[in-house]
Backbone as numpy.savetxt, mean C-alpha at the origin, in Angstrom:
# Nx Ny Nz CAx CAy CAz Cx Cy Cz
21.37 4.87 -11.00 20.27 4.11 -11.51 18.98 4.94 -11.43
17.92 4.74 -12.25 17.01 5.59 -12.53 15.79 4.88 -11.23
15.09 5.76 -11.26 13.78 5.70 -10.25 12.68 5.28 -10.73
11.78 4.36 -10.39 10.62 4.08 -11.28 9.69 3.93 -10.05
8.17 4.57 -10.77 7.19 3.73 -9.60 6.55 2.79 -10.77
5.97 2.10 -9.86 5.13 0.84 -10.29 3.55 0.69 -9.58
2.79 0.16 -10.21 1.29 -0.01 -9.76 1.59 -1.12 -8.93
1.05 -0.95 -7.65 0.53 -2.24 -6.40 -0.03 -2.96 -7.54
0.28 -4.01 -7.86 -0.31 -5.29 -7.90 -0.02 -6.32 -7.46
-1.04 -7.64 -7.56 -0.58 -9.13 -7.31 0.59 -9.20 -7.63
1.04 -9.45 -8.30 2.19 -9.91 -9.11 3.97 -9.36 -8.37
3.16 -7.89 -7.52 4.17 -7.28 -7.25 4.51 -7.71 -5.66
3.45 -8.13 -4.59 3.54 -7.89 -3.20 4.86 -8.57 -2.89
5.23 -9.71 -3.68 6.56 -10.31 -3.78 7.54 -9.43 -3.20
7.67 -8.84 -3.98 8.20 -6.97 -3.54 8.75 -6.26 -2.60
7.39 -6.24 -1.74 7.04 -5.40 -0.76 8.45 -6.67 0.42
8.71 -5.66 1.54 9.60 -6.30 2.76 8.42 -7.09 3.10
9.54 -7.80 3.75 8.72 -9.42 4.26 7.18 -9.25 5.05
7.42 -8.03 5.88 6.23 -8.30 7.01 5.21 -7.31 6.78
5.24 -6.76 5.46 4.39 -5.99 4.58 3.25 -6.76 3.30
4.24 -7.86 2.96 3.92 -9.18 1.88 2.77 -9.41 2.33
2.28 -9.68 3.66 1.52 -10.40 3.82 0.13 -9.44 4.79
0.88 -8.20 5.90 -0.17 -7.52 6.02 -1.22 -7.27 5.68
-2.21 -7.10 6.62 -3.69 -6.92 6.02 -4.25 -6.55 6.99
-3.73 -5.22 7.96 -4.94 -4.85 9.06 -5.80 -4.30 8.49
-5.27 -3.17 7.78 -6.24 -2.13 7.03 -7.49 -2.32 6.39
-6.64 -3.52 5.85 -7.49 -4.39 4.74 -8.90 -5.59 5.36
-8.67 -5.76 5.97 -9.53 -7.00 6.64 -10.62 -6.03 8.15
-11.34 -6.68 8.25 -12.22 -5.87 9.82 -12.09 -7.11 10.95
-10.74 -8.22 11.02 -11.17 -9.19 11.68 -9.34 -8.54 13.07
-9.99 -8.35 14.17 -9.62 -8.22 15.17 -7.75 -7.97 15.01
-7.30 -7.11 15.66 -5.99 -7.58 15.43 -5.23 -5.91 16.12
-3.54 -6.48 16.17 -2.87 -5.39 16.11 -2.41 -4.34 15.20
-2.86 -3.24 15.81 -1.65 -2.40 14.75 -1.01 -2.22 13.82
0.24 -2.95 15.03 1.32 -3.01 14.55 2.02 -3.47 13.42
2.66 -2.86 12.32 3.02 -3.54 11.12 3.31 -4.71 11.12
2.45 -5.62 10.53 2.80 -7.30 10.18 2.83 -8.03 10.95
1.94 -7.23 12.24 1.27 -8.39 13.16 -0.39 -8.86 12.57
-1.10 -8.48 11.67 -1.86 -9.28 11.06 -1.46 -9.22 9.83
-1.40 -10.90 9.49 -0.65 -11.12 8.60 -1.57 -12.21 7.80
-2.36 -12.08 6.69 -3.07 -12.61 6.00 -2.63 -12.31 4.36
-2.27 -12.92 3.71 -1.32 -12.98 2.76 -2.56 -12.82 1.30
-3.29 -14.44 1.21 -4.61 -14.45 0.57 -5.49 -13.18 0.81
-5.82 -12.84 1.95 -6.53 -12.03 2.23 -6.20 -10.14 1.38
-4.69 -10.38 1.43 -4.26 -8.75 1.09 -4.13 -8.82 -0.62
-3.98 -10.23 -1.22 -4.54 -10.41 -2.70 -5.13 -10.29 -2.99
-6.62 -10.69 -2.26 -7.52 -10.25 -2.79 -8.10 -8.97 -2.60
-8.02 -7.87 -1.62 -7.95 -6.80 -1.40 -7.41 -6.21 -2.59
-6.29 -6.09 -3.16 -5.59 -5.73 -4.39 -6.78 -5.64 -5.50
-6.52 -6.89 -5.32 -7.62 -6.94 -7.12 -9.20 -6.58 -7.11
-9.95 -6.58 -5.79 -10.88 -5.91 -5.38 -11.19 -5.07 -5.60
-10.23 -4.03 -4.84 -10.21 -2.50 -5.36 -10.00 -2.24 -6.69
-8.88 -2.98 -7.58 -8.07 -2.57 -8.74 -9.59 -2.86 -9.57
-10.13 -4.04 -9.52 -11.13 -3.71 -10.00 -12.82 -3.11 -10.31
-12.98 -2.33 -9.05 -14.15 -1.86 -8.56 -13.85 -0.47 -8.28
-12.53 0.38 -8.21 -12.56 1.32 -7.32 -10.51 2.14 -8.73
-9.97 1.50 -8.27 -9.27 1.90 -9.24 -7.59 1.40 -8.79
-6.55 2.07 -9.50 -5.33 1.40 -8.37 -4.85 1.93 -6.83
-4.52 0.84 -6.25 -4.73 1.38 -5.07 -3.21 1.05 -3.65
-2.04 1.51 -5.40 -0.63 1.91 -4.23 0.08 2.03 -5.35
1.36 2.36 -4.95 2.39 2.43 -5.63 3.57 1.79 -5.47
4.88 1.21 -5.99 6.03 0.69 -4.98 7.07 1.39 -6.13
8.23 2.49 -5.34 9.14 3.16 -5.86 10.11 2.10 -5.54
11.10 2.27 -7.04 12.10 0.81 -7.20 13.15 1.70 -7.46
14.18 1.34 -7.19 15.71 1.90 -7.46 16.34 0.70 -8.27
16.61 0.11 -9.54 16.77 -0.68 -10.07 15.80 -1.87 -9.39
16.45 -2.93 -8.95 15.54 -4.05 -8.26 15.57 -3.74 -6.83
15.92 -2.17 -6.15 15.69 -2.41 -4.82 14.50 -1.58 -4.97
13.57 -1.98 -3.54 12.37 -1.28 -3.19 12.96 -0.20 -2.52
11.97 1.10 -2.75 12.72 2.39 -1.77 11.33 2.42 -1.11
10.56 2.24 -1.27 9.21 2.48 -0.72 7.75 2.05 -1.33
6.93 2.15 0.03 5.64 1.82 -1.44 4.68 2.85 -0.77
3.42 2.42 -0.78 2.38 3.49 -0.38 0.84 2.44 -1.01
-0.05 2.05 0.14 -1.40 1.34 -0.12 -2.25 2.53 -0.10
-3.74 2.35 -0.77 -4.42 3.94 -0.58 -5.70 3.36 -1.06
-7.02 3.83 -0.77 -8.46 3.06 -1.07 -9.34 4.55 -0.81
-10.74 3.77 -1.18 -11.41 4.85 -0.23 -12.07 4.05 1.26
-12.80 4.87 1.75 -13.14 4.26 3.60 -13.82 3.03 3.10
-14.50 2.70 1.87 -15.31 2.05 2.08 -14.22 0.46 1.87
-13.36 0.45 1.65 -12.06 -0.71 0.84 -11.18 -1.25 2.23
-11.52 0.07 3.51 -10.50 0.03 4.60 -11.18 -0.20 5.88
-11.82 -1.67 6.06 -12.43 -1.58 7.16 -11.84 -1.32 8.34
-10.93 -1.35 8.99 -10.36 -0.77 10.24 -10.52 0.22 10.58
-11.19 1.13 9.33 -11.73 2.87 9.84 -12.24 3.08 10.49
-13.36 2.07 10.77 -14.36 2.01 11.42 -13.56 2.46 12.94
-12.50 1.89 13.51 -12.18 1.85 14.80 -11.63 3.41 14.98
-11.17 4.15 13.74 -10.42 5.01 14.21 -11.05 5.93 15.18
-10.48 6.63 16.06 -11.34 7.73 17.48 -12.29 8.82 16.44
-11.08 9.44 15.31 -11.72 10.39 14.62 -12.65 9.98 13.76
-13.32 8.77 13.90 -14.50 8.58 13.13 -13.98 7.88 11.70
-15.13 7.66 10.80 -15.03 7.58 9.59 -14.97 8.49 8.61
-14.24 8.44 7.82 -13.96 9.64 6.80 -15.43 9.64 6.08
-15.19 10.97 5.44 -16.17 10.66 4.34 -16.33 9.93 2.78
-16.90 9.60 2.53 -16.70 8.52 1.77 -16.08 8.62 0.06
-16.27 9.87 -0.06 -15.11 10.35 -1.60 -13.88 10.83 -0.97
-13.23 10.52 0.21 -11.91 10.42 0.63 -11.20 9.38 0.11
-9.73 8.94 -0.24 -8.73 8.34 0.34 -7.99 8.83 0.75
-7.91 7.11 1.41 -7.12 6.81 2.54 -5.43 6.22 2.56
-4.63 6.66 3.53 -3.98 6.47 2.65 -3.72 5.20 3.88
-3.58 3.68 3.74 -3.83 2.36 4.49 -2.38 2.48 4.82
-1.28 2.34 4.23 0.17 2.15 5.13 1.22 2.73 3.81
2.26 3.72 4.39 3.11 4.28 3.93 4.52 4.12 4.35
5.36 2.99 3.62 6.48 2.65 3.66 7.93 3.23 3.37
8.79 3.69 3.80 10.46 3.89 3.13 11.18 3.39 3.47
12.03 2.84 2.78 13.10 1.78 3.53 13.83 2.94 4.31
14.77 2.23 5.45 15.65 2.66 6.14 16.85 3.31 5.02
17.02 3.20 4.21 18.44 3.57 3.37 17.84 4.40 2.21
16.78 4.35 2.12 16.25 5.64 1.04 15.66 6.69 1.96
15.54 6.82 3.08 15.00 7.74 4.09 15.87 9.02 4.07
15.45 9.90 3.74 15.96 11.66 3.29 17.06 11.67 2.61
16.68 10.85 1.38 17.69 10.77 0.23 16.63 11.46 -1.02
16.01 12.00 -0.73 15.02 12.60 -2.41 14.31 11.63 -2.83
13.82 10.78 -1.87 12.11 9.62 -2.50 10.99 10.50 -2.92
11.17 11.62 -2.00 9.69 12.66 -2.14 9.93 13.22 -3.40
11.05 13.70 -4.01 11.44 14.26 -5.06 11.60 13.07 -6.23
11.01 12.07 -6.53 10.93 11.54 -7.27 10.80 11.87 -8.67
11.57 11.97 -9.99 11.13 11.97 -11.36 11.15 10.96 -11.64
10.16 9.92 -11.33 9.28 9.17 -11.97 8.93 9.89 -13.10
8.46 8.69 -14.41 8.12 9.35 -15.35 6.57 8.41 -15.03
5.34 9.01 -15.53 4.03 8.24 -15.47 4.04 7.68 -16.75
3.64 6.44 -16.58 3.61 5.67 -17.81 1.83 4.93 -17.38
1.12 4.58 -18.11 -0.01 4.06 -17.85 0.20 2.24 -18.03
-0.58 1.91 -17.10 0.25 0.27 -17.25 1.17 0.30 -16.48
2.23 0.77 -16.01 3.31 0.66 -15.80 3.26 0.37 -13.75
């Protein structure tokens, strides 16, 4: 089966594994863990999406193996990612991105995700 990426959107977080759907540390500046999909604000990471998508540009990708997810990848600049603020090494500078959380499933893990021929399609 062929490889496709796809643009992060609304439409897509459906998508994403369960405790990713709804994540939003990166995304939000309101207190929390870490740890993947221990802050879990669902509304909150929608509107983050369309925020950026429309002020800043797209801001992830999710690689599909027919209808399975192999991975995705969120990405902004500092100013989209308030949790930067906490990091030790400071705040980036501000024509950086970032890259907010980088996913592979367990079963596409050093199978050639990095080697992707994706074809770029715009829209897509």
């Amino acid at each position: 089966m062929a490889r496709r990426l796809r643009w992060l959107a609304p439409e897509r977080v459906d998508d994403l594994p369960d405790m990713c759907a709804c994540c939003s540390f990166w995304e939000s500046a309101a207190a929390g863990d870490p740890a993947c999909g221990e802050t879990c604000d669902r509304e909150a990471l929608l509107a983050w999406i369309r925020t950026v998508r429309s002020e800043w540009g797209e801001c992830g990708r999710i690689a599909y193996e027919g209808d399975e997810v192999l991975g995705f990848v969120k990405y902004a600049p500092p100013r989209y990612v308030p949790h930067v603020r906490a990091m030790p090494s400071g705040v980036p500078d501000s024509d950086a991105v970032l890259i907010a959380c980088l996913h592979v499933s367990a079963t596409a893990r050093h199978a050639g995700l990095a080697r992707c021929s994706c074809r770029r399609r715009s829209g897509t």
